[in-house]
C-alpha positions in Angstrom: 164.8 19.0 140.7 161.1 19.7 139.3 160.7 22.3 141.6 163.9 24.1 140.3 162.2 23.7 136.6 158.8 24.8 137.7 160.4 28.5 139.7 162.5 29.2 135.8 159.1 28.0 134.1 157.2 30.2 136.4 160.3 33.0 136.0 160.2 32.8 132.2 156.3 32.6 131.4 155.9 35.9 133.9 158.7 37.4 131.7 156.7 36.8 129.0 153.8 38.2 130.6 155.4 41.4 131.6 157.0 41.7 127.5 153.5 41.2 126.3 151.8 44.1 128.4 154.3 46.4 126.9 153.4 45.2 123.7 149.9 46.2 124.9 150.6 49.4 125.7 153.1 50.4 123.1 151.5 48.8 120.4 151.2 51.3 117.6 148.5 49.4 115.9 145.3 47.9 117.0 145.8 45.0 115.8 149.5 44.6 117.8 147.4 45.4 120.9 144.7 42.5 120.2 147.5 40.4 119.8 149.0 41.4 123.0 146.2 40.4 124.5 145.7 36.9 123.4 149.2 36.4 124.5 148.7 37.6 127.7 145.6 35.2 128.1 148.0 32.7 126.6 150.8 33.3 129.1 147.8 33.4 131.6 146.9 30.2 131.4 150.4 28.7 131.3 151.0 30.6 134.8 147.5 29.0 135.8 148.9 25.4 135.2 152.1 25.7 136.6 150.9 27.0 139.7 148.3 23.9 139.3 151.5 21.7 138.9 153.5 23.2 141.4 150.9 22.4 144.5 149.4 19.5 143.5 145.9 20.7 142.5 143.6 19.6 140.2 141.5 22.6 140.7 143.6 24.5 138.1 143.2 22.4 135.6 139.8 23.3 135.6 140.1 27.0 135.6 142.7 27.2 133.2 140.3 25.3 130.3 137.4 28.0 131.6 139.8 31.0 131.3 140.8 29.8 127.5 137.3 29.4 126.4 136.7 33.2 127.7 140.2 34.1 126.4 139.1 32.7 123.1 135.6 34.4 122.5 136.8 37.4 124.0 139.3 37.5 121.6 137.1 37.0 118.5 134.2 39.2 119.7 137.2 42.3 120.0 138.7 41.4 116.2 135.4 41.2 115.1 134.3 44.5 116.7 137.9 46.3 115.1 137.1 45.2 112.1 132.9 45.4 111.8 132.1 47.8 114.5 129.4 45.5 115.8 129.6 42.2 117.1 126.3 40.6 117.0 125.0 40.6 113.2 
């Protein structure tokens, strides 16, 4: 039974992966496109802990918190550059 609601997790959060890249690249702002992107590092690290769940490894835990503190300053730093032009004051 969990394995059948981890494959339509898995199903639906890649959905929602694929929806966000074409948000990416049909975007008709930069600021649509920023958001794209933290939704794909969103939906990124969902897909990191399901797979974690699915066989049983604790290693995924782990990379999942590393890939939303990168997903999280990367995601700053590029607002910050849109809207400044520099990132560093």
């Amino acid at each position: 039974m969990i394995d059948t609601a981890l494959s339509i997790a898995i199903g639906a959060v890649g959905l929602a992966q694929l929806l966000a890249m074409v948000r990416l690249i049909l975007g008709p702002h930069t600021g649509d496109r920023i958001l794209a992107l933290d939704t794909m590092v969103i939906n990124a690290i969902g897909l990191i802990i399901l797979l974690g769940l699915r066989w049983g490894t604790h290693i995924y835990f782990e990379s999942a918190m590393i890939f939303a503190m990168l997903g999280f300053v990367s995601t700053v730093a590029l607002a910050r550059f849109v809207l400044r032009g520099d990132i560093i004051e």
